[in-house]
C-alpha positions in Angstrom: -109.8 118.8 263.1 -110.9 122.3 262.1 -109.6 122.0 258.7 -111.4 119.0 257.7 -114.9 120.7 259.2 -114.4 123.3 256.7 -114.8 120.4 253.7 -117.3 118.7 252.1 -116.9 114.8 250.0 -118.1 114.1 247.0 -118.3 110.3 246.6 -118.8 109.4 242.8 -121.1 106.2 243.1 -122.8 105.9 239.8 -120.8 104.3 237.6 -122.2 101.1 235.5 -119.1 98.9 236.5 -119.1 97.2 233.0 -115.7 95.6 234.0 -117.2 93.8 236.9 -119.9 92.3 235.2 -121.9 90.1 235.9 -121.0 91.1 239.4 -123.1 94.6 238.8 -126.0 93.1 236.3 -128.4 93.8 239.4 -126.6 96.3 241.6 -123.8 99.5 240.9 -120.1 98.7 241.4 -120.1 100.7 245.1 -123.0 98.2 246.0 -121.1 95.1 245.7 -120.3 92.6 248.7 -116.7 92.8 249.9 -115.4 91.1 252.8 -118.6 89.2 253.2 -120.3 91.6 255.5 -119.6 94.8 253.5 -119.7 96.7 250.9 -117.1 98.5 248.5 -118.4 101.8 249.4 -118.0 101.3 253.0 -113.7 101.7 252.6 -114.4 105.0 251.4 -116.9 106.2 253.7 -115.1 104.7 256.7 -111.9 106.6 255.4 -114.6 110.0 255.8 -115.6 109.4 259.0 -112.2 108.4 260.6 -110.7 111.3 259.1 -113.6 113.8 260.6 -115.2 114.2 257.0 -118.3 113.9 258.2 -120.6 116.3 255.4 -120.7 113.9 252.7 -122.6 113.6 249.2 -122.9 110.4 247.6 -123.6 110.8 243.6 -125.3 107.4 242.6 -127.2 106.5 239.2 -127.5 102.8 237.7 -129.1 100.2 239.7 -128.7 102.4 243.0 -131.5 100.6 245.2 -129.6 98.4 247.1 -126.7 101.4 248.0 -129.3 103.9 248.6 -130.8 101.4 251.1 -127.3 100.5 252.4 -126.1 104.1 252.9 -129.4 105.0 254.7 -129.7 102.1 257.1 -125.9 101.8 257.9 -124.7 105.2 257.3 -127.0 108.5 258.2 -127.6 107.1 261.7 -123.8 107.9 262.5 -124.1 111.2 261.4 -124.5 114.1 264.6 -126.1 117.7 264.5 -124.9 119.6 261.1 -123.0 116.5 259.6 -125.1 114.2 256.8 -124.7 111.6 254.1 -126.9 112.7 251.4 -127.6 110.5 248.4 -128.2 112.4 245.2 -129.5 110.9 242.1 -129.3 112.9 238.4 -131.8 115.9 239.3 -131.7 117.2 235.5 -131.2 120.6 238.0 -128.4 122.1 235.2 -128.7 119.3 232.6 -131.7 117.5 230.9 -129.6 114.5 230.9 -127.7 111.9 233.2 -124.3 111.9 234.0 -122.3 112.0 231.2 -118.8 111.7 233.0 -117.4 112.3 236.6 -117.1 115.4 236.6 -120.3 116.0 235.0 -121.8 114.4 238.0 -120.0 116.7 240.5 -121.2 119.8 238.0 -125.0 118.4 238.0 -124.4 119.2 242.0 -122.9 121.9 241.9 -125.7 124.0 243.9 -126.1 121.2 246.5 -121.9 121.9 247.0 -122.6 125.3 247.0 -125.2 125.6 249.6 -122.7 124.1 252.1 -120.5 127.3 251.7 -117.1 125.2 252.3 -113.7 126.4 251.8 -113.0 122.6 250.3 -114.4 119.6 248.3 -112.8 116.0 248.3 -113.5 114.1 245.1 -113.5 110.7 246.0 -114.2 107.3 244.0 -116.4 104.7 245.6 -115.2 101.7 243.8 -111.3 101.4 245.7 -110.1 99.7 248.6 -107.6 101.1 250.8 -107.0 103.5 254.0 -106.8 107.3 254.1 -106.8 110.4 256.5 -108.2 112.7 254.0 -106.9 115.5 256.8 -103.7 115.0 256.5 -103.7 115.5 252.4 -105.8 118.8 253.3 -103.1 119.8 255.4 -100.6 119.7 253.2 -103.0 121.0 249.7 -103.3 124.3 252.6 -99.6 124.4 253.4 -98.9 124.4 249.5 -101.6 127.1 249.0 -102.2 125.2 246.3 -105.4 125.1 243.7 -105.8 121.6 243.6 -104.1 118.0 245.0 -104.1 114.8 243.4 -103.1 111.5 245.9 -100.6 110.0 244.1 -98.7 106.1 244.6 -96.1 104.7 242.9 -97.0 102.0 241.4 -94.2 99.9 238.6 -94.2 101.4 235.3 -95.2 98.1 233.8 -98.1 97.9 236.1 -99.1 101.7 235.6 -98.9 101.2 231.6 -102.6 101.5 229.4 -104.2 100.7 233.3 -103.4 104.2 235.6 -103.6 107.7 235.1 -100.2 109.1 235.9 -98.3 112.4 236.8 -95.4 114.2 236.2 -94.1 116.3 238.8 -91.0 118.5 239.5 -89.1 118.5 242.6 -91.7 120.3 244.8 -94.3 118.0 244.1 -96.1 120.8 241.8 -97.8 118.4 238.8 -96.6 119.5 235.6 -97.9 116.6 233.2 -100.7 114.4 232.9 -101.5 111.3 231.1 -104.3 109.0 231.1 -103.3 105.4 230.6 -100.2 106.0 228.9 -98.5 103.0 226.9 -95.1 104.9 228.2 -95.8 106.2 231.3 -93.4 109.1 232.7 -90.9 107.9 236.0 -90.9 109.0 239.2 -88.5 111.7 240.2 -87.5 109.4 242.5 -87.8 106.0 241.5 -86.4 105.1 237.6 -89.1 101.9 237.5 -91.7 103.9 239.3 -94.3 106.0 238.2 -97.1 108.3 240.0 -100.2 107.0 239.1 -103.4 108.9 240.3 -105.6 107.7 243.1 -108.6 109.3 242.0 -108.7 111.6 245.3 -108.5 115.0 245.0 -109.1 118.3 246.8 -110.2 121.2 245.2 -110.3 124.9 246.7 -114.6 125.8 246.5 -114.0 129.1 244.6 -111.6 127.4 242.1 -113.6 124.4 241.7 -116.9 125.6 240.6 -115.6 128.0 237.7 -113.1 125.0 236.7 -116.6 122.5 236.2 -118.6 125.2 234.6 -116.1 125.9 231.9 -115.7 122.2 231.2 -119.9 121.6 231.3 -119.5 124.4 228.1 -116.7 122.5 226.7 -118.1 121.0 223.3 -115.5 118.5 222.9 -114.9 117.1 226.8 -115.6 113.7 228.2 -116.4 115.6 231.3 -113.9 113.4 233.5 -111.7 114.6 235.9 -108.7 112.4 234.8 -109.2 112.5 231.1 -110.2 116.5 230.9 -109.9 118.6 234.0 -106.6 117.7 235.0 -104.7 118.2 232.0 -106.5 121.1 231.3 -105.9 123.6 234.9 -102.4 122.4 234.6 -101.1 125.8 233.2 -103.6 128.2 234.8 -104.1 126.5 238.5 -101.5 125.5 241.3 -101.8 121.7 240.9 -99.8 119.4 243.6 -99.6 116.2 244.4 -99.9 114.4 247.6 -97.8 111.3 248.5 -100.1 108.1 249.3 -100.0 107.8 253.5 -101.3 104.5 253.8 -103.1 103.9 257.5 -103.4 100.2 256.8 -99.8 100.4 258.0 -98.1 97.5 256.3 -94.7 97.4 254.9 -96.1 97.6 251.1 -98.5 100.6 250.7 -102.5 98.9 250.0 -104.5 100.8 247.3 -106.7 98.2 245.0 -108.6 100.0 242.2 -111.2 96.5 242.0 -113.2 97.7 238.9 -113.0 93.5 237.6 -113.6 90.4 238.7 -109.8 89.2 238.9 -108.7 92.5 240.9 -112.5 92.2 242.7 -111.6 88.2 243.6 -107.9 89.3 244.6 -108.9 92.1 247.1 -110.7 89.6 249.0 -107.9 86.9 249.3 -106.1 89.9 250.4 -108.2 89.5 253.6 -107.7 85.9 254.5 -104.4 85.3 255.4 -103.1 85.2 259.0 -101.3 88.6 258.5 -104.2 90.0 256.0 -102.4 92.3 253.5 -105.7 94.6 254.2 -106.4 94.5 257.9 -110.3 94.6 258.9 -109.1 94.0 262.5 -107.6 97.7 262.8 -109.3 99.4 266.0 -107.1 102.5 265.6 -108.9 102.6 261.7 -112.3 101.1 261.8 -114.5 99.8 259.0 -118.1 100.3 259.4 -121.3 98.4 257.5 -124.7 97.9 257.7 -125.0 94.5 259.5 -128.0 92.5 259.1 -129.2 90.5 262.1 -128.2 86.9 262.1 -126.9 84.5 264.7 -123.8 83.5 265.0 -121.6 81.2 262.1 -122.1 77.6 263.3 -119.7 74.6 262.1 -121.5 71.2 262.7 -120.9 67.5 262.4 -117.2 65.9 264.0 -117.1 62.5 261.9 -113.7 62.1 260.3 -115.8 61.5 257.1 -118.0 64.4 257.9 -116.5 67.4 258.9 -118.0 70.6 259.2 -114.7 73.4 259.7 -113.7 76.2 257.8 -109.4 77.0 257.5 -108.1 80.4 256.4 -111.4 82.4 255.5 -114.2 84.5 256.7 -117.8 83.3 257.5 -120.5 86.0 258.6 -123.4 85.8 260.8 -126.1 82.8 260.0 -123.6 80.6 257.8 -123.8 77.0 258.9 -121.0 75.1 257.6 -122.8 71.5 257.7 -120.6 68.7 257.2 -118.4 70.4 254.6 -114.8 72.1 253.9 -114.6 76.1 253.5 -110.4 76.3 252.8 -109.6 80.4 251.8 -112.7 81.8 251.0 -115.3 84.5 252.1 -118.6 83.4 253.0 -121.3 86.4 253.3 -124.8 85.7 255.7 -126.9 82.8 255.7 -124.4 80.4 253.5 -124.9 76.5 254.0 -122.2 74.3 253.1 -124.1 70.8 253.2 -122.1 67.6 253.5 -119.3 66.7 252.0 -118.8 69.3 250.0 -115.6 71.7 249.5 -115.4 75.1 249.2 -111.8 76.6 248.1 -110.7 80.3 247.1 -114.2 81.0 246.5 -116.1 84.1 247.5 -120.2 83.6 248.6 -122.2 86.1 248.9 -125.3 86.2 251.2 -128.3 83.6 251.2 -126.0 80.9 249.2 -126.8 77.2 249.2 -123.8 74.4 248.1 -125.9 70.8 248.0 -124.1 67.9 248.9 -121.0 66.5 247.5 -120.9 69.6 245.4 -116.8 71.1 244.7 -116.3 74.7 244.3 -113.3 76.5 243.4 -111.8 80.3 242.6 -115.6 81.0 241.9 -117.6 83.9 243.0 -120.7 83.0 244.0 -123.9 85.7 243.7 -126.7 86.1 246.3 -129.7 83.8 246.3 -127.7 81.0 244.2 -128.8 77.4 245.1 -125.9 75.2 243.9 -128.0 71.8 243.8 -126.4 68.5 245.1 -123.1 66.9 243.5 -122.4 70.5 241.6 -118.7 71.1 240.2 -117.3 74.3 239.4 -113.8 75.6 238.6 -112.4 72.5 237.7 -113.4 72.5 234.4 -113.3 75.9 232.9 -114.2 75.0 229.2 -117.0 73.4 230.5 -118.3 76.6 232.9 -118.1 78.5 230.2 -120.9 77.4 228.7 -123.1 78.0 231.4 -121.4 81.2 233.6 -119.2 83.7 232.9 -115.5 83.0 233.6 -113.0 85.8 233.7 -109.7 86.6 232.0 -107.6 84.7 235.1 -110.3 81.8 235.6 -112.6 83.0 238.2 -116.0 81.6 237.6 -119.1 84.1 238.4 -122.4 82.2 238.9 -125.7 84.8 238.9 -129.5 83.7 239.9 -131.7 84.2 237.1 -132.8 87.0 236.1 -135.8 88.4 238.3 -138.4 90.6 238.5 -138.7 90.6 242.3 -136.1 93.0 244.6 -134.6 90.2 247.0 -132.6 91.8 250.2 -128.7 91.4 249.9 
């Protein structure tokens, strides 16, 4: 693993996650629940850790308490002698002003990257779910002597149109086009309906990266973002490759969920349901690793035919009692009761949730601290939610607590 040991990870965490609101009204997009005992950040920085990347910067900025308090508790004990997971806020250190795109946030750090004197830097998103040996794609960005590598997948044209950046590359792999969110996007050499769309993982060479940010930081007219302005800029001048998704989730269909709104957000965790989950958190060769709060184990109560307490096809964590009622392909976070006859189904509860009796819930997402009182319906009705929660383009109904003042725990 000596190639990997001579990189450093940037994980951009600070994004506002308008798309995923209200999911991220009271915590950033990396922060959200995923899987009921996890958090969207905790794909990427499992990928890190399983692949030996193990010096790791996390950039955060909006509504970062509850990831900074996530990463610290469940993440720096793992690290040994030399490694770290270091969270770094905007420290105005070469700007007087936040970050103004992603690769503005990586040039706002660019003196903590230097000060690790690495050969390489991964640029990595926080927000996407998937599995990836980030050595492997160094490997082959060495091989290539190349510049730079983009992680590419091919996705369907139709899918990759006004959604995914995407590449063009000649036989070698060498990228020789960019576009972001194309309404035609380019084919893959190798696939008519295919295209390459971009990961958002790349591997930079140090002494390449650091001029390449500070020419873009005095760039008047840039967005500062590494799809929409870096990319299509070193094209010509640097030795840009691409690097062909290797999925460790090892399923026949290659797993790569970018889940910046509700209905991809909703969809990544059915994904984990089934009895052959598409996204397999049962992987010992691949491990996922969380910050796990202390609670005993889920208990399922009551055995009257009218009064059942089970749970079919879904995922319960620690301290959920299931009391009576019916939990049918859904995720259930900590301390979730399901009081008597009621019915949960395709619904997604996050921690500290209470359904009342004789309550219905379905393909609703259900926010922390929410106390659904007795004989509540949701998701059957959808003219009738809206007026009261937010309901997304597909129907999935997102029910927030109140706004407070006070920081409950997640």
């Amino acid at each position: 693993m000596l190639d990997v040991q001579q990189a450093v990870a940037v994980v951009l965490a600070g994004g506002q996650g308008e798309r995923l609101w209200p999911l991220t009204r009271d915590r950033a997009k990396p922060a959200v629940p995923f899987g009921g005992i996890y958090r969207i950040i905790d794909v990427t920085l499992s990928n890190c850790i399983n692949s030996g990347l193990r010096r790791i910067f996390v950039l955060t900025q909006y509504k970062a308490l509850s990831l900074n308090r996530h990463v610290r508790r469940g993440w720096a004990p793992l690290m040994g002698l030399g490694d770290f997971i270091e969270v770094l806020p905007p420290q105005m250190r070469v700007s007087q002003s936040w970050y103004q795109g992603t690769a503005d946030a990586v040039y706002q750090n660019i003196y903590s990257i230097g000060s690790e004197r690495s050969n390489f830097v991964f640029i990595l998103s926080g927000d996407h779910i998937y599995k990836m040996n980030y050595q492997k794609m160094l490997e082959q960005h060495i091989a290539n002597g190349a510049d730079v590598t983009v992680a590419v997948i091919e996705v369907d044209a139709e899918e990759a149109a006004r959604r995914f950046g995407v590449l063009e590359v000649d036989r070698d792999g060498r990228i020789v086009g960019f576009e972001e969110k194309p309404a035609e996007p380019k084919r893959s050499p190798q696939h008519e309906n295919k295209c390459l769309a971009s990961m958002g993982v790349y591997v930079f060479n140090t002494q390449s990266l650091i001029p390449i940010l500070i020419a873009d930081a005095e760039d008047p007219v840039s967005r500062h973002d590494f799809g929409r302005d870096i990319l299509p800029k070193i094209l010509g001048r640097h030795r840009v490759w691409s690097y062909n998704f290797i999925d460790e989730n090892k399923k026949e269909a290659l797993y790569w969920r970018d889940v910046g709104t509700v209905d991809a957000y909703f969809e990544a965790n059915m994904d984990l349901i089934s009895v052959s989950p598409i996204f397999n958190l049962y992987d010992k060769g691949w491990p996922l690793n969380t910050w796990q709060q202390q609670y005993p184990p889920p208990k399922f109560v009551f055995a009257a035919p009218e009064r059942m307490g089970f749970a079919l096809d879904s995922l319960i964590s620690g301290g959920s009692v299931i009391s009576g009622g019916r939990v049918l392909r859904s995720v259930l976070g900590y301390d979730v009761r399901v009081n008597s006859f009621s019915e949960v189904e395709d619904s997604i509860l996050y921690n500290h949730v209470n359904v009342g009796r004789h309550s219905r819930i379905r393909r609703a997402i259900i926010d922390r601290h929410v106390d659904l009182p007795e004989g509540t319906t949701i998701g059957y009705d959808l003219e009738s939610d809206r007026r009261q929660y937010h309901v997304s383009e597909n129907g999935i109904v997102v029910v927030v607590r109140e706004e407070s003042m006070l920081e409950e725990p997640e």
